[in-house]
Every structure is written in C-alpha cells, then in structure tokens.
N, CA and C atoms of all chains as a GROMACS GRO file, in nm:
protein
  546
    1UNK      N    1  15.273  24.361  15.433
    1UNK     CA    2  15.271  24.508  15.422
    1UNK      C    3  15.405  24.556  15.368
    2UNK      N    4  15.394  24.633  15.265
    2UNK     CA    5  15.518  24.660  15.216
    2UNK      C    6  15.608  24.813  15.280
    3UNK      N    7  15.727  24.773  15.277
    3UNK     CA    8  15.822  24.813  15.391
    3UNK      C    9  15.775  25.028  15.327
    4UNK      N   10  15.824  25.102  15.468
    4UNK     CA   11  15.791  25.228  15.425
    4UNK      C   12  15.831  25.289  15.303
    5UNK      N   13  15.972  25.280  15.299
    5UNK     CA   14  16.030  25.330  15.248
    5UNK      C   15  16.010  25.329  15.072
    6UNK      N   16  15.991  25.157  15.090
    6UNK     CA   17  15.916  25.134  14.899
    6UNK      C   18  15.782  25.213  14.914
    7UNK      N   19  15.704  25.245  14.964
    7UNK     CA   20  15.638  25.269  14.951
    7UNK      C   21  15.615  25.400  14.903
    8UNK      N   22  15.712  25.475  14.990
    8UNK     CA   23  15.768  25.598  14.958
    8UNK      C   24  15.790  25.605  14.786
    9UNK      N   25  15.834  25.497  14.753
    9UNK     CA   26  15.918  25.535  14.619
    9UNK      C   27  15.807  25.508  14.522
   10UNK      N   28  15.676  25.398  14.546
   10UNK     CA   29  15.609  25.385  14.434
   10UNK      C   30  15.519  25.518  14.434
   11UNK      N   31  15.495  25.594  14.584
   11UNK     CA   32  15.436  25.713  14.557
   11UNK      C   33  15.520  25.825  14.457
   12UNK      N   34  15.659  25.800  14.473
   12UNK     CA   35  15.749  25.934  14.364
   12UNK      C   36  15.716  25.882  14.272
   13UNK      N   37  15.711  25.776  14.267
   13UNK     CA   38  15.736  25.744  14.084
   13UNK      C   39  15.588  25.768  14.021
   14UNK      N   40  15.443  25.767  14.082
   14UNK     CA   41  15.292  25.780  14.063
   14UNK      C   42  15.278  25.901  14.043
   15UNK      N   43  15.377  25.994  14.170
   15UNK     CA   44  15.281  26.138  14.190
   15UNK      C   45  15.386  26.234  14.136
   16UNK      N   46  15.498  26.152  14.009
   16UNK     CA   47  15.570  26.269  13.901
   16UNK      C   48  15.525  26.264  13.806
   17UNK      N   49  15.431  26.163  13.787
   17UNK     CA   50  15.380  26.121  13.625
   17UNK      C   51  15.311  26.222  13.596
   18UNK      N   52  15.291  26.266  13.510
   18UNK     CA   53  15.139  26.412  13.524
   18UNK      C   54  15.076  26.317  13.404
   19UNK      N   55  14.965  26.362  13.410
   19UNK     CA   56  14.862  26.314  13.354
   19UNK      C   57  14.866  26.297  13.218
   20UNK      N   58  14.915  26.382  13.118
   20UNK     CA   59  14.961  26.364  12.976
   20UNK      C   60  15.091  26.288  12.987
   21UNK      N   61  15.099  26.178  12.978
   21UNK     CA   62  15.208  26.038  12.978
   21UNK      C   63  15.290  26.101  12.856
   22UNK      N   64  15.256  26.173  12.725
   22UNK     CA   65  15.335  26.136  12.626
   22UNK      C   66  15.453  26.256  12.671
   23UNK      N   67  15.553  26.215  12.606
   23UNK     CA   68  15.710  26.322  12.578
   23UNK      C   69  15.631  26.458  12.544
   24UNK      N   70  15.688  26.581  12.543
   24UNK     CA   71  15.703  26.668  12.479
   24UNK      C   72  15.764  26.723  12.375
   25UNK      N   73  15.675  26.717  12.237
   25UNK     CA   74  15.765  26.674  12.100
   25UNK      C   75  15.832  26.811  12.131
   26UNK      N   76  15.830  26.940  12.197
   26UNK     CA   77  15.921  27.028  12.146
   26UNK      C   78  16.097  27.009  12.201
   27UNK      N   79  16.021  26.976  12.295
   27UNK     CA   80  16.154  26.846  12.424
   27UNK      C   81  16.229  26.752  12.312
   28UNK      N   82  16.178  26.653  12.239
   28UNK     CA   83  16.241  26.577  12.182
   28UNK      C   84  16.319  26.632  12.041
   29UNK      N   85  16.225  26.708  12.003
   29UNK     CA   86  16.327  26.800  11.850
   29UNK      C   87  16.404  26.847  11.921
   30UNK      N   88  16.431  26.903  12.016
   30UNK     CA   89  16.559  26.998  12.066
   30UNK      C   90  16.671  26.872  12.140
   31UNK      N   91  16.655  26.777  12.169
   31UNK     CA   92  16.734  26.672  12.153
   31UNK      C   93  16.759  26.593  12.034
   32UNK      N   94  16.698  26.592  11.934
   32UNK     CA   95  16.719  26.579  11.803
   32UNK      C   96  16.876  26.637  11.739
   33UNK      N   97  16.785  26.742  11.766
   33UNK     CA   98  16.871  26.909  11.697
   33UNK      C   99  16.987  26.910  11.784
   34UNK      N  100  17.014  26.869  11.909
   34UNK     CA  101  17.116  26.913  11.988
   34UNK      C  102  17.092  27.051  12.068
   35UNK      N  103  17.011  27.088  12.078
   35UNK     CA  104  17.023  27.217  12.128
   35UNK      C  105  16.976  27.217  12.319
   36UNK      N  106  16.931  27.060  12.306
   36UNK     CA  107  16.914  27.054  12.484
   36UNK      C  108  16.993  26.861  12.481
   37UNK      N  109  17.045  26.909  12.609
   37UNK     CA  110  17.085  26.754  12.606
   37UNK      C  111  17.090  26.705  12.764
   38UNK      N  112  17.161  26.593  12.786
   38UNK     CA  113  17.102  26.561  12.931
   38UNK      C  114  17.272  26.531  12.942
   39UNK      N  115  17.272  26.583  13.123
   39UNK     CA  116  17.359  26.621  13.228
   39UNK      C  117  17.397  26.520  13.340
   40UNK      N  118  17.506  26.523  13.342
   40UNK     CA  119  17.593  26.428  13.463
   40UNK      C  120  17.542  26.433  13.604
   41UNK      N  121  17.446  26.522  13.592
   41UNK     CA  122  17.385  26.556  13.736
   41UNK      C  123  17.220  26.534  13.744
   42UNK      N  124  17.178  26.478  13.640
   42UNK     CA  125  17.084  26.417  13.620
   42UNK      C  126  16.929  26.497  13.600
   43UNK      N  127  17.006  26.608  13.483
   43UNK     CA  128  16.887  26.708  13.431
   43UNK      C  129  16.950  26.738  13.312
   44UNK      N  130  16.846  26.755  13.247
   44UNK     CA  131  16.853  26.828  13.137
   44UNK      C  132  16.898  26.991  13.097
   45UNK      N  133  16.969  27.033  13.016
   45UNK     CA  134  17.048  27.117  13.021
   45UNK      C  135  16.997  27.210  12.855
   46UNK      N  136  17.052  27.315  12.860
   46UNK     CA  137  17.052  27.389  12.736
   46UNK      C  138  17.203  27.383  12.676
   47UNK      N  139  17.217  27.386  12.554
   47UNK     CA  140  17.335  27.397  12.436
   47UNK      C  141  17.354  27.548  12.419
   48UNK      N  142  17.237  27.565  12.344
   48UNK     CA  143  17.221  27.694  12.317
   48UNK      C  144  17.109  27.771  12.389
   49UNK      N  145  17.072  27.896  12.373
   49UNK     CA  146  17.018  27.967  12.443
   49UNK      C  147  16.847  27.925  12.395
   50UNK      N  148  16.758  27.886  12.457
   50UNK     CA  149  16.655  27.830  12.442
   50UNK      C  150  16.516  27.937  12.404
   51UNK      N  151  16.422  27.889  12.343
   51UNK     CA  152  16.305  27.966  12.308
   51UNK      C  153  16.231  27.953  12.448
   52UNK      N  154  16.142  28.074  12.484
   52UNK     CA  155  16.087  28.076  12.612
   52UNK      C  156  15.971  27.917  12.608
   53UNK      N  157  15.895  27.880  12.520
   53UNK     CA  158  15.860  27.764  12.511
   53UNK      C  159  15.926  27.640  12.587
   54UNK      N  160  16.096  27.606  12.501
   54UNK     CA  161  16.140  27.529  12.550
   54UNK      C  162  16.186  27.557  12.675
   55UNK      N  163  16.256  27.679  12.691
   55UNK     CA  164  16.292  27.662  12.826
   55UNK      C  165  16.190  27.653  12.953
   56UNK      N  166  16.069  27.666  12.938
   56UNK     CA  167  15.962  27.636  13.015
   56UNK      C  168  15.953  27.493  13.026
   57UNK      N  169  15.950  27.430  12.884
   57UNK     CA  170  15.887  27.241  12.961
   57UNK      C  171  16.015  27.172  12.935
   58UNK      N  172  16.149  27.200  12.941
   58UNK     CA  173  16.264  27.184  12.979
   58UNK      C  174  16.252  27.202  13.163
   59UNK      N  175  16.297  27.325  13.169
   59UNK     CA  176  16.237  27.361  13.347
   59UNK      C  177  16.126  27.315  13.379
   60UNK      N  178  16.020  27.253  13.308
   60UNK     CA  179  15.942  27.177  13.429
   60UNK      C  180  15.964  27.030  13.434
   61UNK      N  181  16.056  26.989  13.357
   61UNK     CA  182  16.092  26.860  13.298
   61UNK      C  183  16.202  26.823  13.440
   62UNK      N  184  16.279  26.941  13.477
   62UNK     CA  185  16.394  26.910  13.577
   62UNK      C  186  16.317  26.940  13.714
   63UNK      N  187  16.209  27.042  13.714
   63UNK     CA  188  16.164  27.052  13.841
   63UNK      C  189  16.061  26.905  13.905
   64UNK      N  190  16.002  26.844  13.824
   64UNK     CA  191  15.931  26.710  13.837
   64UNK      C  192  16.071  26.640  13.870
   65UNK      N  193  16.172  26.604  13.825
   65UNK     CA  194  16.265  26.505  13.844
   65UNK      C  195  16.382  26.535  13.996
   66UNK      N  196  16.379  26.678  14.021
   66UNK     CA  197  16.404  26.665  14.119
   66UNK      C  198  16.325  26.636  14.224
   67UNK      N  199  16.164  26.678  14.209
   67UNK     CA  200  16.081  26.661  14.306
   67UNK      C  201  16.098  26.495  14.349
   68UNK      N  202  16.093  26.419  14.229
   68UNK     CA  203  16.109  26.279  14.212
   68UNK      C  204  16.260  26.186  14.329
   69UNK      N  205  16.345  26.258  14.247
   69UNK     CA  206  16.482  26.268  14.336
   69UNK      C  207  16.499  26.261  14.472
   70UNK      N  208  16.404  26.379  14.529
   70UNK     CA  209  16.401  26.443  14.635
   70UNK      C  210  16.308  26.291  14.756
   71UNK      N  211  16.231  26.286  14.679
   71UNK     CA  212  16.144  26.171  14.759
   71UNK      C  213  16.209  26.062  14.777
   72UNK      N  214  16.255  25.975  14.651
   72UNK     CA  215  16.315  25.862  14.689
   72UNK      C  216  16.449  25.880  14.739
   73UNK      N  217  16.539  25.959  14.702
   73UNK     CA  218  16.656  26.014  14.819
   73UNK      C  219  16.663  26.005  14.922
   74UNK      N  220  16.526  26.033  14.997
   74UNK     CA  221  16.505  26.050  15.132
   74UNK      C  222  16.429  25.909  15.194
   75UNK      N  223  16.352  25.858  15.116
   75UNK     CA  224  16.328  25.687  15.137
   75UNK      C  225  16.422  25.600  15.128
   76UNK      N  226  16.579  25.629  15.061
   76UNK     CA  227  16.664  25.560  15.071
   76UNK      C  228  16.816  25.619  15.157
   77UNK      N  229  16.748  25.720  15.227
   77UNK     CA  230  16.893  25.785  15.340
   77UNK      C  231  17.028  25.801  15.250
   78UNK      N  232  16.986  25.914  15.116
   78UNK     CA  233  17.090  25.940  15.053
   78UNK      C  234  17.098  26.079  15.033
   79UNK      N  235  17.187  26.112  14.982
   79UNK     CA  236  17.148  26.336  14.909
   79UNK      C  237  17.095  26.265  14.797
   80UNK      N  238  17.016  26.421  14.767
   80UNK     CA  239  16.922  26.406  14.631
   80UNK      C  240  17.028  26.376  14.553
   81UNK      N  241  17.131  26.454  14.554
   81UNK     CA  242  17.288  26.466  14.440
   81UNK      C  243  17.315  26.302  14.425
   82UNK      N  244  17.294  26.252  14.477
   82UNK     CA  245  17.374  26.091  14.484
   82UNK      C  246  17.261  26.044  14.386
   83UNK      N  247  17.145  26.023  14.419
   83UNK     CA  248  17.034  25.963  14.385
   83UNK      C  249  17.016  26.026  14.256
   84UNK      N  250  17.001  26.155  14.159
   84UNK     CA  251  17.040  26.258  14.048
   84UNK      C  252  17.148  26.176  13.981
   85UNK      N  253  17.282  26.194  14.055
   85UNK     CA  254  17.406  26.161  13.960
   85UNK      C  255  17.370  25.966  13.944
   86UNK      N  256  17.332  25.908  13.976
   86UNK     CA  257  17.303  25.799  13.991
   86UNK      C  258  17.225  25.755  13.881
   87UNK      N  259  17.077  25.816  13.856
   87UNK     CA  260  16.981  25.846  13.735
   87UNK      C  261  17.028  25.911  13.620
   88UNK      N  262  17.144  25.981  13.657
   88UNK     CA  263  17.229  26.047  13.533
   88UNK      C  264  17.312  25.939  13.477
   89UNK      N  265  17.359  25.837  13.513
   89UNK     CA  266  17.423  25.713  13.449
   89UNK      C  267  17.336  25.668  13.362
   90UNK      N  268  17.227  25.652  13.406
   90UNK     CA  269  17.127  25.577  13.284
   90UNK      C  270  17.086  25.668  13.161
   91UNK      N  271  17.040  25.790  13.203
   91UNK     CA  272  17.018  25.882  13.112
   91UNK      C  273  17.119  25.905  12.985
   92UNK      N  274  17.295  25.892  13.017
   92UNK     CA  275  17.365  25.895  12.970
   92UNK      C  276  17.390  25.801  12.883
   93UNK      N  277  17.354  25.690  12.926
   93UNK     CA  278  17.361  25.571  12.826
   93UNK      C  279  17.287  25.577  12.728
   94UNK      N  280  17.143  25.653  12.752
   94UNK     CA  281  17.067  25.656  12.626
   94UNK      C  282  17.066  25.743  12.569
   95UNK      N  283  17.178  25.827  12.560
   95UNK     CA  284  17.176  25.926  12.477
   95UNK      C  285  17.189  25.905  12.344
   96UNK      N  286  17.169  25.921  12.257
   96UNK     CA  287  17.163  25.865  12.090
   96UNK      C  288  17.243  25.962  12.018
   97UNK      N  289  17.303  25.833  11.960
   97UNK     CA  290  17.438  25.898  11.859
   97UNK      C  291  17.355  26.084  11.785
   98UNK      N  292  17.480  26.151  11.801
   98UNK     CA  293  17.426  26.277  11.697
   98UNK      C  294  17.330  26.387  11.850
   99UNK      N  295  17.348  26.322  11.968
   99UNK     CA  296  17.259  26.406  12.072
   99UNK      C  297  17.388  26.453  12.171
  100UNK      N  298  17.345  26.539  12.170
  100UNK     CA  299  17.488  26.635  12.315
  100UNK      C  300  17.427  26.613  12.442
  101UNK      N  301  17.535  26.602  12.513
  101UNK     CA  302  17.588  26.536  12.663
  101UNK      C  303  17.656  26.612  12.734
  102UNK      N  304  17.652  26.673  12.846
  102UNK     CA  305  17.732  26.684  12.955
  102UNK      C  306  17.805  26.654  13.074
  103UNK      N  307  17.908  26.649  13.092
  103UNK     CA  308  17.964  26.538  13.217
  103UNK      C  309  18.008  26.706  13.297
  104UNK      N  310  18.088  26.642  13.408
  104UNK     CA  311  18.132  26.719  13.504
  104UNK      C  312  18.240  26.797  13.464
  105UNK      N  313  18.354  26.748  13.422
  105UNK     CA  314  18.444  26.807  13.394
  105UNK      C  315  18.477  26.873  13.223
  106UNK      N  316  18.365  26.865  13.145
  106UNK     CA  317  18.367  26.960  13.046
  106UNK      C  318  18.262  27.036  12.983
  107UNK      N  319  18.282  27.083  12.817
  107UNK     CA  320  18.140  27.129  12.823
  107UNK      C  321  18.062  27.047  12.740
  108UNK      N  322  17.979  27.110  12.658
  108UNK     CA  323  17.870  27.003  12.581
  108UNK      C  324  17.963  26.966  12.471
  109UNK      N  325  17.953  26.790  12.446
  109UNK     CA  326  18.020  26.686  12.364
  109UNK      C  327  17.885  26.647  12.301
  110UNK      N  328  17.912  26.605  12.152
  110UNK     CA  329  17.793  26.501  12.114
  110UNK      C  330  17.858  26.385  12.088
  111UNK      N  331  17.800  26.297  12.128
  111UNK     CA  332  17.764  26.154  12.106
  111UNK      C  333  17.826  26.075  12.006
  112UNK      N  334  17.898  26.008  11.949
  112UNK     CA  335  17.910  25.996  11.799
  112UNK      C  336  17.911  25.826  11.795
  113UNK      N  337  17.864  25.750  11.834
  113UNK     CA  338  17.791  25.651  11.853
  113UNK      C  339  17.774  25.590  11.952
  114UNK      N  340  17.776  25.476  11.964
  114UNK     CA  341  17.800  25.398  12.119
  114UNK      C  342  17.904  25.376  12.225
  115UNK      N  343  18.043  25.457  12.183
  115UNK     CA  344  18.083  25.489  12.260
  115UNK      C  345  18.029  25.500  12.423
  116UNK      N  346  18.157  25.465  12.464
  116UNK     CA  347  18.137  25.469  12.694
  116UNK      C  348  18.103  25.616  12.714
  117UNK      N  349  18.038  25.660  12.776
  117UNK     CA  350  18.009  25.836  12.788
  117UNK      C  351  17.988  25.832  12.958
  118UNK      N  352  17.988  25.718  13.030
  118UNK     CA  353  17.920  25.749  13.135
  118UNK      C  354  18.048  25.788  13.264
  119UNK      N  355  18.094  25.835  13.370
  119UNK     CA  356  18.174  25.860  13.452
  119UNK      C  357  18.235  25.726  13.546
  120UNK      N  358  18.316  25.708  13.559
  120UNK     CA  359  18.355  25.580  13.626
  120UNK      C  360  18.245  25.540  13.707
  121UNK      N  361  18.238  25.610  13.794
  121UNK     CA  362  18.108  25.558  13.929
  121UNK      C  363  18.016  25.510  13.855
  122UNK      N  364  17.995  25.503  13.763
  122UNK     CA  365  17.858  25.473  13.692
  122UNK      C  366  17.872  25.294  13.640
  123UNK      N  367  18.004  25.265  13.648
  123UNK     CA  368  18.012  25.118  13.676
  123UNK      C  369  18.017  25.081  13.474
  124UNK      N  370  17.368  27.880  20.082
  124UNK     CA  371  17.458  27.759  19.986
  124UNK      C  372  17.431  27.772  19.827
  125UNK      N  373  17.344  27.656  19.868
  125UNK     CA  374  17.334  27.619  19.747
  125UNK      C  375  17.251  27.723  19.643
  126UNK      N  376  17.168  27.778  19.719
  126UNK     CA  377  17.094  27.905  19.669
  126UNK      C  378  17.184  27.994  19.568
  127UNK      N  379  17.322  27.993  19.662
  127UNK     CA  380  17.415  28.112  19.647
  127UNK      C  381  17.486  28.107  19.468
  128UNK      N  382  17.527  27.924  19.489
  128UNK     CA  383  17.568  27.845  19.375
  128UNK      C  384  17.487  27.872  19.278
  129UNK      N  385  17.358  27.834  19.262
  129UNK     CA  386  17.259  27.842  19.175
  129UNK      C  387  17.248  28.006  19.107
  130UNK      N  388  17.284  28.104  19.185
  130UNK     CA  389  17.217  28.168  19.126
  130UNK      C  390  17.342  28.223  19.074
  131UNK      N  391  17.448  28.219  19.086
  131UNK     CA  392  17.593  28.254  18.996
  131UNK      C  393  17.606  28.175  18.884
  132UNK      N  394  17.542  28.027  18.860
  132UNK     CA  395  17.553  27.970  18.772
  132UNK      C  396  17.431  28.058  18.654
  133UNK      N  397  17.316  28.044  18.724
  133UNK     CA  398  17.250  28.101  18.646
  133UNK      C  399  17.276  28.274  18.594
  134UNK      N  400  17.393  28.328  18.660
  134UNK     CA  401  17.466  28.462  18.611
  134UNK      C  402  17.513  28.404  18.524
  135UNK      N  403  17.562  28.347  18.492
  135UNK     CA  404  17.637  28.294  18.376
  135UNK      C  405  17.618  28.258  18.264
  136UNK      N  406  17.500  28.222  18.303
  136UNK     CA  407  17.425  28.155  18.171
  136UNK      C  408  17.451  28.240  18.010
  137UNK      N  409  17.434  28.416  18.064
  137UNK     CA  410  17.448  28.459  17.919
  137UNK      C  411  17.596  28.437  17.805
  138UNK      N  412  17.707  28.400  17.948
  138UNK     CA  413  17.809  28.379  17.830
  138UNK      C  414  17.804  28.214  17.732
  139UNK      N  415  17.713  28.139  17.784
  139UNK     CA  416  17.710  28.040  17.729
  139UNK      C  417  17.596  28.024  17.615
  140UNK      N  418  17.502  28.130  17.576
  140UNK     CA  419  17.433  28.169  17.465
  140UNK      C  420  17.492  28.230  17.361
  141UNK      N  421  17.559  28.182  17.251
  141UNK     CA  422  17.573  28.254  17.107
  141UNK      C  423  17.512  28.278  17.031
  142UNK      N  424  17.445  28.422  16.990
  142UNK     CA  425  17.297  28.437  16.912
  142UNK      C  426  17.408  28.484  16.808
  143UNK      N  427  17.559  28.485  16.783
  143UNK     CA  428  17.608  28.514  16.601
  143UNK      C  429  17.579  28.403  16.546
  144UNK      N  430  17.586  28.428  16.426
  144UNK     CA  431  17.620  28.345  16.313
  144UNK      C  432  17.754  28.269  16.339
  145UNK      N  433  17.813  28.140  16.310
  145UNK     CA  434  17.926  28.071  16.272
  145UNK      C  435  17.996  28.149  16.196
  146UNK      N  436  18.130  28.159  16.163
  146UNK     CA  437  18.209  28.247  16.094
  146UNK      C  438  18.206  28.166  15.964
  147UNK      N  439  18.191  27.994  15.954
  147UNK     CA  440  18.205  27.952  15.819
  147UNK      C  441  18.104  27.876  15.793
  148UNK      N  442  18.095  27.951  15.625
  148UNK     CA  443  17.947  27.914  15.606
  148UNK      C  444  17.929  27.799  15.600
  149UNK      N  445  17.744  27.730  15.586
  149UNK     CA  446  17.689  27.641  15.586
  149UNK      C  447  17.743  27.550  15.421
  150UNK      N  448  17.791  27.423  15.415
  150UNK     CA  449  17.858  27.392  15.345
  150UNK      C  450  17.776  27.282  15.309
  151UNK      N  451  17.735  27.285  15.126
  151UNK     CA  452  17.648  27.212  15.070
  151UNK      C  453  17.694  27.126  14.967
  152UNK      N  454  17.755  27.016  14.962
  152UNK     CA  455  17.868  26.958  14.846
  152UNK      C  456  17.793  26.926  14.761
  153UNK      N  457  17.746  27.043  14.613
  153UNK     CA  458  17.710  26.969  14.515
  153UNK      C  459  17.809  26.887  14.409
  154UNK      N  460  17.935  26.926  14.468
  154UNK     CA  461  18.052  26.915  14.375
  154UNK      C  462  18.133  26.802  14.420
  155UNK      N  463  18.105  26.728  14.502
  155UNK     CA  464  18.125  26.587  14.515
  155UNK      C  465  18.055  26.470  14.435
  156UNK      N  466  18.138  26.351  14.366
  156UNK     CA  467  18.042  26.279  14.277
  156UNK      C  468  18.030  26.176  14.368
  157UNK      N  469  17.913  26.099  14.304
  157UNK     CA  470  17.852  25.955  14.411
  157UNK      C  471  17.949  25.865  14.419
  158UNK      N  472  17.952  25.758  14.517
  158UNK     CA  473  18.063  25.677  14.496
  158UNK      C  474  18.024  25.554  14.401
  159UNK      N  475  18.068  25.423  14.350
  159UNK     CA  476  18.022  25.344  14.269
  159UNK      C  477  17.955  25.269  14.375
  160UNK      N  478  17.990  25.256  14.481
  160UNK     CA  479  17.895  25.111  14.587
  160UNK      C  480  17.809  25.195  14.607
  161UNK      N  481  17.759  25.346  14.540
  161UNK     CA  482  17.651  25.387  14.628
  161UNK      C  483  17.569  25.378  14.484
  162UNK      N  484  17.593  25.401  14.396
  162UNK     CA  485  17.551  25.392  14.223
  162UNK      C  486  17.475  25.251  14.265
  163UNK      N  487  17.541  25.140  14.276
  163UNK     CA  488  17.508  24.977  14.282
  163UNK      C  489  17.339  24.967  14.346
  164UNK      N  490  17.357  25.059  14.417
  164UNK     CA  491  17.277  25.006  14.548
  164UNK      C  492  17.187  25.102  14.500
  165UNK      N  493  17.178  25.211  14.484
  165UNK     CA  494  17.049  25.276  14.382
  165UNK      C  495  16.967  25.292  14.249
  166UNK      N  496  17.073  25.197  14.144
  166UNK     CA  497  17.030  25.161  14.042
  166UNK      C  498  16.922  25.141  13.990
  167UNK      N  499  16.884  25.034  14.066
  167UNK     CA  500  16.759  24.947  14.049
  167UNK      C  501  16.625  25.062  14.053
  168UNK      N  502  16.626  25.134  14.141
  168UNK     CA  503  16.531  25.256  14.206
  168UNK      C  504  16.552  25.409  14.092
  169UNK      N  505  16.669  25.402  14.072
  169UNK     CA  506  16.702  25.500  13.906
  169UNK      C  507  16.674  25.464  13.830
  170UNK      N  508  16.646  25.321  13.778
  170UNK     CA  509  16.560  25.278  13.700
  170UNK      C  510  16.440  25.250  13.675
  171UNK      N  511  16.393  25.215  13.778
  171UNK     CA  512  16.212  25.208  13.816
  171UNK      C  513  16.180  25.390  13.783
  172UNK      N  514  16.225  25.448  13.846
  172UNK     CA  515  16.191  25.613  13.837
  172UNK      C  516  16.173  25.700  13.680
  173UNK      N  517  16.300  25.604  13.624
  173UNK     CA  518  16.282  25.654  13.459
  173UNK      C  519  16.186  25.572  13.390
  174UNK      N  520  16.171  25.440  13.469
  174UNK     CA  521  16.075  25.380  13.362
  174UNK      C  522  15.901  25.408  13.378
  175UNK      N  523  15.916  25.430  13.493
  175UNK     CA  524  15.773  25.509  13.510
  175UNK      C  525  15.733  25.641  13.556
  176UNK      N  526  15.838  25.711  13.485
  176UNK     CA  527  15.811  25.822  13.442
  176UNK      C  528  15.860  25.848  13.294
  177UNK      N  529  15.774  25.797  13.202
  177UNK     CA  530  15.884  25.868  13.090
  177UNK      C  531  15.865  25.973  13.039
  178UNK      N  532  15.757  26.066  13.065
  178UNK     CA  533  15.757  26.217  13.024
  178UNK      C  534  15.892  26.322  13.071
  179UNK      N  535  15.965  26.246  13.185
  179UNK     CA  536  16.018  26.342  13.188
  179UNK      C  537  16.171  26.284  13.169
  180UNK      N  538  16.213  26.172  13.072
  180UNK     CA  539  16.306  26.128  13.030
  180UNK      C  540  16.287  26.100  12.850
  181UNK      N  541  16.244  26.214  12.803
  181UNK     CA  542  16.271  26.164  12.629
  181UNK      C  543  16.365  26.168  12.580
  182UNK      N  544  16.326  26.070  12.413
  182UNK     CA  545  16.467  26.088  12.394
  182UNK      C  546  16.435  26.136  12.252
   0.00000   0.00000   0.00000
C-alpha cells in the first residue's frame, strides 16, 4: 500500500491536469514575445500589461499551480512558498534564450542563452 | 473551605480571558527564500508535478 502522503501527491499531480492536456498557444506566444515570463516564486508573471484573454489563462495557469503546490506542500510538511520556490528552479532552467525571467531581487531580465539564471538554493 | 477557594478562583477567571486582538500582527514570511537542503529533498516531487502537468508549464 503506498505510503499517504505519495498518494497525496499522485492525486495533485491527476486532479491539476484539466482535461485539454495541450499548452495554451496564447500562453506560449506571449512567452515567445516576452511579454509573460516565469517567476522565482514559481508563477508566471506579466512584462507588460496583458490583454484580458491572456491575463485570464495566465491567472488560471497560476491558480491550478498553486492549488497543485498547496497539496503536495502539505503531503510533504513544507509552506506552499518552499515547495513554489523549489518548482521555480526548474521552471527557470527552461526558460529559452530570448524569454524574460524574474528572480527576487530584480525586475524582468531576458535570457540571452544558457547562461546560470537560477538562485543559489536552487543548487 | 474549599467551597470558599473555588469560588474566588472561579472570580477570577475573567482576568484570565483575553477576547483583544494581539498587538502584533499575524506574520506570514513570503519573503523568506527556501533553503538548498530543503530544494534537494523536494526536487524530485517539483519535477514529477511539472512533468505531469504540462498545461500549466509551457514554454
């Protein structure tokens, strides 16, 4: 029998998926373009001031991931923030040359190739 | 006696109820970052989470 707590986590990871699996191409042109990029705190963020479109499946893009956060956080006796900034290491890594980034201590940077982008803790 | 005891203690009781508020507020550290032994140890689970979810990690 597998222990609670995984169990906990294969339910976050099942019951954030929503049913249309694919990206949201308006999501991905605006990371293209730079105009949304992903955050040290492990959400996605605006550059510039967003079309009500994007800022809708942007905001539901961070509200699923905290919901996500929120579950396995608590199956692993951590703050959501730990478990977020934690998922924000990886996110950061894949950010692709020419895409803007946010860390803690500044404002939006883009990418300009493979450069280290990620915060010490992030190993 | 003891009657007498009891029921002075139970006079008392109201100074030992505080229905204020605390003077300093409830303190929520979003502004603390994770530590790296705590990164290590959640990794694996930050990764399972992005990989099966990828709608809400594009790139």
């Amino acid at each position: 029998m597998m222990k609670m707590s995984n169990l906990m986590i294969v339910a976050a990871a099942l019951a954030v998926a929503s049913p249309a699996l694919a990206a949201d191409p308006i999501v991905e042109s605006a990371l293209s373009s730079g105009t949304v990029g992903e955050q040290w705190d492990g959400y996605m963020g605006f550059v510039s001031a967003p079309s009500g479109d994007l800022k809708a499946a942007v905001d539901a893009i961070n509200i699923k991931r905290r919901a996500g956060y929120t579950q396995i956080a608590a199956a692993r006796n951590v703050t959501v923030d730990q478990f977020a900034q934690t998922t924000a290491c990886s996110t950061l890594r894949s950010v692709k040359s020419g895409q803007a980034y946010k860390l803690k201590d500044g404002g939006w940077r883009k990418r300009n190739g493979s450069e280290s982008i990620t915060p010490d803790y992030c190993g | 006696m003891n009657k007498m005891v009891l029921m002075i203690a139970i006079m008392m009781l109201p100074g030992c109820i505080n229905v204020s508020a605390p003077d300093k507020p409830i303190e929520i550290n979003l502004n603390v970052n994770v530590k790296q032994e705590v990164v290590v140890r959640l990794q694996k689970d930050a990764d399972d989470f992005i990989a099966n979810n990828p709608e809400l990690f594009p790139q």
